[in-house]
C-alpha positions in Angstrom: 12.2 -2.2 -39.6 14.1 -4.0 -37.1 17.3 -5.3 -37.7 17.4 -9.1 -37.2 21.0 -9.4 -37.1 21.4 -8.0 -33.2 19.1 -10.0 -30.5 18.9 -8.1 -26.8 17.1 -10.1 -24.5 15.6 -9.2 -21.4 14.5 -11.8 -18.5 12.5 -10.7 -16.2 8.8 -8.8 -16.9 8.9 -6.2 -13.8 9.5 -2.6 -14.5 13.5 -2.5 -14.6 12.8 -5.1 -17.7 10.0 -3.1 -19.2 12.0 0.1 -18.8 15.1 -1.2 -20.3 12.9 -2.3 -23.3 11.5 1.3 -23.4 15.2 2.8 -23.4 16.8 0.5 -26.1 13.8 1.7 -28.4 14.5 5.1 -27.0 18.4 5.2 -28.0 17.9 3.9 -31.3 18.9 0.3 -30.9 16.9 -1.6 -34.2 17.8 -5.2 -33.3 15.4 -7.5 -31.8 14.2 -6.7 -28.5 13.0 -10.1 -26.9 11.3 -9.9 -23.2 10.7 -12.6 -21.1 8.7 -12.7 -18.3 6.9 -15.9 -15.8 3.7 -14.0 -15.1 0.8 -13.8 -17.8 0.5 -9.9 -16.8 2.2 -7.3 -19.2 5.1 -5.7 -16.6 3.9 -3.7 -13.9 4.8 -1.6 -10.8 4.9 -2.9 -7.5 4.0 0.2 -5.0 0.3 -0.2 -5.8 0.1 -3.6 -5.0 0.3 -2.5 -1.0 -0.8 1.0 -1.6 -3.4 2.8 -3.8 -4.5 -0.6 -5.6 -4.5 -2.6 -2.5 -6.6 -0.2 -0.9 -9.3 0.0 -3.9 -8.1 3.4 -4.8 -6.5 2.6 -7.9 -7.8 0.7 -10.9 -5.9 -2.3 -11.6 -5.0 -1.0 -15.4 -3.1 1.8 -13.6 -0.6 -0.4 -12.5 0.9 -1.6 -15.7 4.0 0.4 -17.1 2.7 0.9 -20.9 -0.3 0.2 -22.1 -0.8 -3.6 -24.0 -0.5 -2.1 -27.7 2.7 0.3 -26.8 4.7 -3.5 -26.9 3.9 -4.4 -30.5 4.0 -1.0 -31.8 7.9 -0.5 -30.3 8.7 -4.1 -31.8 9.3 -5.2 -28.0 8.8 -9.2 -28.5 7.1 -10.6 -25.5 7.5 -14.4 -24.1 5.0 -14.1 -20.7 3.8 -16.8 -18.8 7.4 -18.4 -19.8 9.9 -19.5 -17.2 13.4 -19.1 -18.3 15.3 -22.6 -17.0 18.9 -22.1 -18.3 21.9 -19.8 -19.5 24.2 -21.1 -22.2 27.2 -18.4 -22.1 29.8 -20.0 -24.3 26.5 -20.5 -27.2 25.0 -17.5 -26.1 21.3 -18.7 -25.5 18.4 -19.0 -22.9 16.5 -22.0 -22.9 12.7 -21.8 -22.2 10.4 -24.2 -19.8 8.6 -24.9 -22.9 12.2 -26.1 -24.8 12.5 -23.0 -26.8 16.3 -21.8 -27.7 16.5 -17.9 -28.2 20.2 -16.3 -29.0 21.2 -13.2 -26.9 24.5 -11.0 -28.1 23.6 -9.1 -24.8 21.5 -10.3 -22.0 19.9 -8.3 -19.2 19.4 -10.3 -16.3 15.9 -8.1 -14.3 14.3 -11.0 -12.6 14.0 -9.6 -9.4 13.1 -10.7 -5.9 10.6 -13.2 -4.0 8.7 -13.5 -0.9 10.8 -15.2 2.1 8.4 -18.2 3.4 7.5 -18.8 6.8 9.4 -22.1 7.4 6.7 -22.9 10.0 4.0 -25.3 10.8 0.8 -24.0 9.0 2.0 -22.2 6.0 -0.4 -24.6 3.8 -3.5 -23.3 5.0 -5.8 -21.3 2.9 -5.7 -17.9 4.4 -1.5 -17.9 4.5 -0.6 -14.8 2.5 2.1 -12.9 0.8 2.9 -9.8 -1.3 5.0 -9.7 -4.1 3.1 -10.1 -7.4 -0.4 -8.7 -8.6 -2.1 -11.6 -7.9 -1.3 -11.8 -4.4 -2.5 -8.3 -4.5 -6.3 -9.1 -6.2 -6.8 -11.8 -3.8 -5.4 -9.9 -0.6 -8.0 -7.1 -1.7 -10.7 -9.5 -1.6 -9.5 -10.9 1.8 -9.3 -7.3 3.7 -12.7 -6.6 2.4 -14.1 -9.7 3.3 -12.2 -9.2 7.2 -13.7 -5.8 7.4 -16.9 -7.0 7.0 -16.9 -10.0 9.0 -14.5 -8.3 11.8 -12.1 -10.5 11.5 -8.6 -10.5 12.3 -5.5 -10.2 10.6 -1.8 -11.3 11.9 1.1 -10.0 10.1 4.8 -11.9 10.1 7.2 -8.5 10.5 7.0 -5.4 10.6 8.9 -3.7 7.3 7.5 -1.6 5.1 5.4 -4.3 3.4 3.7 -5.1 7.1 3.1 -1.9 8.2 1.5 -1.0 4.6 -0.7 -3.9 4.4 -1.6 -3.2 8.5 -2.8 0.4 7.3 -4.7 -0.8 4.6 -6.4 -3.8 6.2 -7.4 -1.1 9.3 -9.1 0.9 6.5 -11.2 -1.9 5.4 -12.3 -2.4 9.4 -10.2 -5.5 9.6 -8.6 -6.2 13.5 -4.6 -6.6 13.2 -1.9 -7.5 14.9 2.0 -7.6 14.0 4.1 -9.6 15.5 8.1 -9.1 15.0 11.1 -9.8 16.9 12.6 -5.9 16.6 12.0 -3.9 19.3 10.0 -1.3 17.1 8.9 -1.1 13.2 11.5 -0.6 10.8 14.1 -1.4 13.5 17.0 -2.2 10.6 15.9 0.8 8.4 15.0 3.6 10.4 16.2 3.0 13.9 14.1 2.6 17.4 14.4 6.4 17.7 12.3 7.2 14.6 10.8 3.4 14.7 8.5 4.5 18.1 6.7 6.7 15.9 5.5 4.3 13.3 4.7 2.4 16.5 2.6 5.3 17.8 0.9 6.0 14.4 0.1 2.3 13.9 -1.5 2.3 17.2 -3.5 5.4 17.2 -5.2 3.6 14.4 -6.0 0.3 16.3 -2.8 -2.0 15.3 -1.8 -4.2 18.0 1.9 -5.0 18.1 3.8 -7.7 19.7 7.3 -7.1 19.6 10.3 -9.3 20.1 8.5 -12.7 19.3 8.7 -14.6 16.0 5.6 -17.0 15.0 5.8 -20.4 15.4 2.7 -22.2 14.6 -0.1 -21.1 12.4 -3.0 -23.2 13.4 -6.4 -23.7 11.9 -9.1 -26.4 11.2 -10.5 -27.5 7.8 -7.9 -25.9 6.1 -9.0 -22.9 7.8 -6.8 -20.5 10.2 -7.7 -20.7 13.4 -5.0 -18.7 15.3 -1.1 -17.7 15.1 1.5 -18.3 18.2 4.7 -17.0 18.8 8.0 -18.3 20.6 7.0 -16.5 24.0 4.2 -19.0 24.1 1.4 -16.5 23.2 -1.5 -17.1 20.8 -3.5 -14.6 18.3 -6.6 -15.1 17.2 -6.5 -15.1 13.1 -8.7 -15.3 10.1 -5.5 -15.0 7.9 -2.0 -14.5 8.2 0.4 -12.6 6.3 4.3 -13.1 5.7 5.9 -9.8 5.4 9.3 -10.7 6.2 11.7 -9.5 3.3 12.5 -10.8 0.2 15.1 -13.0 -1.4 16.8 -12.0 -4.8 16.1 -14.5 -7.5 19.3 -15.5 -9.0 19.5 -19.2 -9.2 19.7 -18.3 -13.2 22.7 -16.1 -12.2 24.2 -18.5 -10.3 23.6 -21.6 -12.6 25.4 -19.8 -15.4 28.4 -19.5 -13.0 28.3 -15.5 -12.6 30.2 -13.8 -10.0 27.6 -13.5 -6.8 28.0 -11.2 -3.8 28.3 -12.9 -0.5 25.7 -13.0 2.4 26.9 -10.4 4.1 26.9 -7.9 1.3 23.2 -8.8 0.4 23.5 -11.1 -1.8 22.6 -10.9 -5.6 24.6 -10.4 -8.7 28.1 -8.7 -8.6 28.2 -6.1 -11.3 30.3 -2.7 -12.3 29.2 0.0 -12.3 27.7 -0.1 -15.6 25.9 -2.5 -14.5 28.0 -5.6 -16.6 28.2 -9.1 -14.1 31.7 -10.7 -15.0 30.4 -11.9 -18.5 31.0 -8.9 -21.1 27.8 -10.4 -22.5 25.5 -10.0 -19.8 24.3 -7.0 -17.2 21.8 -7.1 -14.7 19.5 -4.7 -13.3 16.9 -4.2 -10.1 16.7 -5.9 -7.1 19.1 -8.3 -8.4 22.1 -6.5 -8.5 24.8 -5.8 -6.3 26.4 -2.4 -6.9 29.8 -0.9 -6.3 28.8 1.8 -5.4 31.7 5.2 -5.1 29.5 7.2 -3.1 28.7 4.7 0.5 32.1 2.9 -0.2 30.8 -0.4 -0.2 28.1 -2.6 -2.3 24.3 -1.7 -2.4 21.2 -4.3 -3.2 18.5 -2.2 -3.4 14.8 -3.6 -3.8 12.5 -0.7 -4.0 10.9 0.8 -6.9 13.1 3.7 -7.9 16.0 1.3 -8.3 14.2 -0.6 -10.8 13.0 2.7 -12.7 16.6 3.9 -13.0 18.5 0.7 -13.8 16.9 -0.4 -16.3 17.1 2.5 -18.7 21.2 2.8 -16.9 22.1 -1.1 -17.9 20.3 -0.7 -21.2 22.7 2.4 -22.3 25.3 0.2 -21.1 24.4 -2.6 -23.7 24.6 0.2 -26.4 28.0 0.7 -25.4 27.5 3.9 -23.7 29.7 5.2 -20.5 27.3 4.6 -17.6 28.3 4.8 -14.1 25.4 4.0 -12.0 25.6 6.4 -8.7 21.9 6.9 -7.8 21.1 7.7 -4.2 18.9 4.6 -2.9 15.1 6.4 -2.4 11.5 5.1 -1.7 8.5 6.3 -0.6 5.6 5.2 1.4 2.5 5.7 2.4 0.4 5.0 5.5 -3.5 6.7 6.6 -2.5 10.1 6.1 1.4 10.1 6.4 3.1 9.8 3.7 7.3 10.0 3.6 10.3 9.6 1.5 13.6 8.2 2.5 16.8 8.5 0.3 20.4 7.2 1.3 21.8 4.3 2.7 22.0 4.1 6.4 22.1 0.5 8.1 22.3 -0.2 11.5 25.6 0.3 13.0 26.5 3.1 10.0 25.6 6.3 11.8 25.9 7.5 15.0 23.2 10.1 15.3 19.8 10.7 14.3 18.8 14.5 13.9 15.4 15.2 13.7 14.1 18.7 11.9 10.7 19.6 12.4 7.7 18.5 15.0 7.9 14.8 14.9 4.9 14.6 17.6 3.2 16.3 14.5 4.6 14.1 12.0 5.8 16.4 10.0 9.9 16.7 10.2 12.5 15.4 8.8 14.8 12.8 10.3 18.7 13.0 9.3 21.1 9.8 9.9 24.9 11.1 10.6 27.7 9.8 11.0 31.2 11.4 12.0 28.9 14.9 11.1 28.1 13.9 7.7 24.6 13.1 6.0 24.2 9.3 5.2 20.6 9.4 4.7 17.5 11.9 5.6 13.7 10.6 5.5 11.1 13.4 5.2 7.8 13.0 6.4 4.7 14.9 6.1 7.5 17.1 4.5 7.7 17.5 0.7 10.0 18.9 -2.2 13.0 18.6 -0.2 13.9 15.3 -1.4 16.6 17.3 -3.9 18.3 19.3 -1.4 18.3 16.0 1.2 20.1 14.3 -1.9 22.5 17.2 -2.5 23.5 16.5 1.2 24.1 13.0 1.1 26.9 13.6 -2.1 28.7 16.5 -0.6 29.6 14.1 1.8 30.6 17.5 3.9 30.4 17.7 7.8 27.4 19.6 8.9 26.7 22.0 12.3 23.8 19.0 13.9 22.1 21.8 15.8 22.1 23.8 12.2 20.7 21.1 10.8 17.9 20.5 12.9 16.9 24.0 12.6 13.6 24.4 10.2 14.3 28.0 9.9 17.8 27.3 8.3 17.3 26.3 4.9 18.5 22.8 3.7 20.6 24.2 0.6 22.6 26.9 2.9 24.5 24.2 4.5 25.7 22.8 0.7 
């Protein structure tokens, strides 16, 4: 029976919402357990969209978290397809697009991020694209196929994980693509130009064209049709469709409406919260891509917007709601896959953080393991073509400890020796 009296409401219908749900049920919590979410779907994962599901690997039910009856048998209450348009603090209330009042005594804010736009001419032609919700996804299936068989070309804005993703699956339907970025390789601000050239060399072993250091400026077409893409350096693609891969924004206008502490450009924006997770109202937490983290181990605040992050705060900030002690320490991790490599990255390592890259292993092979230092110690390692090791490049990371470079870079010297 569930305990009327208590109300913990949840906005936001991703997985860091769908997995705090699932923990509060978990811990014994017997109030009310309301979840709102803006899209019609039941919550889901996001890595599929631009990998196994994109691809036509997956089927589309093995995206969601739990299955459609696991809501109404845990007493979760769900409000999808609802837009959340206001905070009351002082009454203790969200307000619904459709004028409904529901009472919170603690609020989870998990509303996550949103495609950045191309502010360019052209953007409101037919085949302009993003990624960020299932949606996008079915219909950018339907598009690669459609390319494939017409041999038609793609252009991708950026070249992040998203881009390079989508650019490996859009080659596997026979689609012609070309990303255009103004880095001098991929993943210039995550991984580096040294590790960056090989995603460069993979992508174009497997036909991608790239067109670095120029942004797009024009997307033009005919009918309502896209023609072609140019760039700043006066160059012009041929395009079918286009596709915006170039970050995401968190979605706190909620946050910030309700007056909540926010975290300043340059620390990522989002929501300031401790380190259980709580934003400066003892009534509220927040969770995901949202939230800005204190966090003791990289001295400094963390936004982190992949899918781990999501699968660990959620359960962390619903403990916190019980009243538990949580401190929320996780090493940042995500994984990806492209054709036949497939990696994982954990740490925290931004441009101008380290000073060395080590790499362990044959990259020419692509299988190693890359290692970002700085002063000697481990800020973050990505393994590639190289599995269970993801543990012992953790371990690392914490110890915080100065480590022998040349040691480290030595596949015969195991990873856990140098703990």
């Amino acid at each position: 029976m569930v305990d009327a009296h208590r109300t913990f409401v949840i906005i936001g219908g991703g997985l860091a919402g769908a997995k705090a749900a699932e923990t509060l049920r978990a811990e014994g919590f017997s109030g009310r357990v309301i979840l709102i979410g803006d899209e019609r779907d039941h919550p889901y994962e996001r890595p599929p969209l631009s990998k196994g599901y994109l691809l036509g690997k997956d089927e589309r039910d093995s995206v969601f978290v739990h299955r459609t009856a696991w809501y109404a048998g845990a007493d979760i209450e769900l409000h999808l397809g609802q837009v959340v348009t206001s905070i009351d603090r002082d009454g203790r209330s969200v307000q619904l697009g459709d004028n409904t009042v529901v009472h919170y005594d603690k609020l989870l804010l998990a509303t996550g991020a949103e495609p950045r736009r191309l502010d360019i001419p052209g953007t409101d032609l037919v085949g302009v694209h993003h990624l960020r919700r299932l949606a996008h996804s079915d219909r950018l299936r339907n598009v690669l196929a459609a390319l494939g068989r017409d041999n038609g070309h793609l252009v991708i804005a950026g070249a992040g994980w998203i881009g390079l993703e989508i650019a490996a699956a859009a080659r596997g339907y026979g689609a012609e693509v070309t990303v255009v970025a103004p880095s001098a390789t991929p993943l210039h601000h995550v991984v580096g130009p040294e590790v960056g050239q090989i995603f460069t060399e993979l992508h174009a072993e497997h036909g991608v064209r790239f067109h670095f250091g120029a942004r797009l400026t024009e997307i033009t077409g005919q009918d309502g049709l896209v023609l072609a893409a140019r760039t700043d350096d006066g160059e012009e693609h041929p395009a079918h469709d286009v596709l915006a891969a170039i970050g995401a924004a968190p979605r706190t206008s909620l946050a910030e409406a309700a007056g909540l502490d926010m975290a300043g450009r340059a620390e990522g924006g989002g929501v300031l919260v401790d380190a259980s997770l709580r934003t400066s109202d003892p009534h509220i937490y927040a969770a995901g891509d949202i939230a800005s983290v204190d966090h003791p181990l990289f001295g400094g605040r963390l936004r982190v917007e992949h899918w781990a992050n999501a699968l660990n705060s959620g359960p962390a900030a619903a403990k916190a709601m019980l009243g538990q002690d949580v401190t929320y320490d996780r090493i940042p991790y995500f994984f990806s896959d492209q054709y036949d490599l497939g990696l994982e990255y954990s740490g925290w390592a931004p441009p101008g953080s380290y000073d060395q890259v080590v790499i362990r292993g044959d990259a020419g092979k692509r299988e190693f393991i890359a290692f970002w230092l700085k002063d000697r110690r481990v800020l973050a390692g990505m393994n590639v073509n190289v599995w269970d090791v993801t543990e012992s490049i953790q371990k690392l990371i914490r110890a915080a400890r100065p480590v022998d470079p040349d040691t480290l870079g030595d596949p015969s010297v195991p990873l856990d020796s140098l703990l």
